[in-house]
N, C-alpha and C positions, 0 to 999 in steps of 0.2 A: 340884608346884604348877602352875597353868594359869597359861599368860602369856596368852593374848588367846580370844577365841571369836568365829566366824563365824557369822553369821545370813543365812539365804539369803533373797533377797527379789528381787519379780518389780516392784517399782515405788518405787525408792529415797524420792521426795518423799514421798510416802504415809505410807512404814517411818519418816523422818524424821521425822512430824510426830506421828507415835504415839510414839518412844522419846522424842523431846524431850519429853513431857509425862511417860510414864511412869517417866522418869529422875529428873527433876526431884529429887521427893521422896527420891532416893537419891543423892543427890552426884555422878552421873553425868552429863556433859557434853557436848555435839559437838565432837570439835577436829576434823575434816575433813570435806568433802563433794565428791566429785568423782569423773569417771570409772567410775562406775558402783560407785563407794565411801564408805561415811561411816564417820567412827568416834566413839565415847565412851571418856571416860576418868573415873576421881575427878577430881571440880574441874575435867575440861576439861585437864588434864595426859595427857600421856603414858607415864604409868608406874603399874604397878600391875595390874589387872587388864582390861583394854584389851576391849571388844564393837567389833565391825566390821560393819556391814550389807554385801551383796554382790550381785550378781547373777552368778547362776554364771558360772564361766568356759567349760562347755563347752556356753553355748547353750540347753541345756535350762530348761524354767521351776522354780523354786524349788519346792521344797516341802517338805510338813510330814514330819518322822519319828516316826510312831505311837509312842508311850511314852518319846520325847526330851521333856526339860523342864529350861529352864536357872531356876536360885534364886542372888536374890542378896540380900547380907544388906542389913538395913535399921538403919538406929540405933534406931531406936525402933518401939512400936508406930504413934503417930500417921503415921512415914512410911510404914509397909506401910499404915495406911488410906488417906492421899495418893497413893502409887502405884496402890494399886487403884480413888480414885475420877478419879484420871489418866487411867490406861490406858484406863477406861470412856467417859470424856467424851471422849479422842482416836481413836477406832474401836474400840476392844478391846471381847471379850465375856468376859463374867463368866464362871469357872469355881472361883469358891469365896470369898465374902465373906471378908475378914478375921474373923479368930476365933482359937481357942487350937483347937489338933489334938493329941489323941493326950492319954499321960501324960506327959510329960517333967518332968525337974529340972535346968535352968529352963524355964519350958513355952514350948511352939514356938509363936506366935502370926505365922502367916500369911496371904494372899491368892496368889490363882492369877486369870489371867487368859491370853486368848488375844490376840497382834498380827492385823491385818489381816489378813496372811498365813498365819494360823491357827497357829501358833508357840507353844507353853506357855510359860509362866512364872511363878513365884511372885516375893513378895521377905516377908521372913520376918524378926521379932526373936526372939532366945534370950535372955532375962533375966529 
C-alpha cells in the first residue's frame, strides 16, 4: 500500500494553484504549505493516501519522468469530468478527454491531464 507520493516541482505557488483546483473534484485537500512544501490529503486530513508538492532537495530543477503517471480514483464520472475541466482552467494541458477506455467490467471511464510542470495524471471511475 502507498502511504504518500512526492511530486517534484520547480515553483510551489504555481503547483499550488493547479492541485487546489484539480483536487477539488476528488476530495483532496491542502493541509500545509511551507518551506518549500505543500501537502493534500482526503478532506484536508492527514491520513490516507497523502500527495506532497516538493522542490528537490538536491538543488537540481524538478522534472518530468517519461512514462511516470500518477491515477487517482474519483467517486464518480462527473468528478473525473470536474477534475479534468479543473486541471484545464488552472494551467494544465489536455492529454485525454474523459471518456470510457478500453473493455473493462466495470468500464474504466477516465481523463489524463498534464500540471504546469509537465507531470501526468489521470483520475478515473470503475463502476
Amino acid at each position: 500500500m502507498i502511504g504518500y507520493v512526492t511530486i517534484g516541482s520547480n515553483d510551489i505557488a504555481r503547483s499550488c494553484a493547479f492541485f487546489d483546483a484539480a483536487f477539488e473534484p476528488l476530495g483532496y485537500t491542502r493541509t500545509f504549505e511551507g518551506g518549500g512544501w505543500a501537502g493534500y490529503g482526503p478532506g484536508g486530513k492527514k491520513e490516507g493516501l497523502e500527495i506532497y508538492l516538493a522542490t528537490p532537495e538536491n538543488g537540481q530543477s524538478a522534472s518530468v519522468g517519461n512514462g511516470s503517471m500518477l491515477a487517482f480514483k474519483a467517486p464518480s464520472r462527473a468528478a473525473v469530468e470536474a477534475f479534468h475541466a479543473a486541471a484545464l482552467t488552472a494551467g494544465g494541458r489536455d492529454e485525454g478527454k474523459p471518456g470510457v477506455r478500453g473493455e473493462t467490467d466495470p468500464p474504466f471511464y477516465g481523463a489524463y491531464v498534464r500540471d504546469p510542470e509537465g507531470n501526468k495524471f489521470c483520475a478515473y471511475y470503475k463502476g
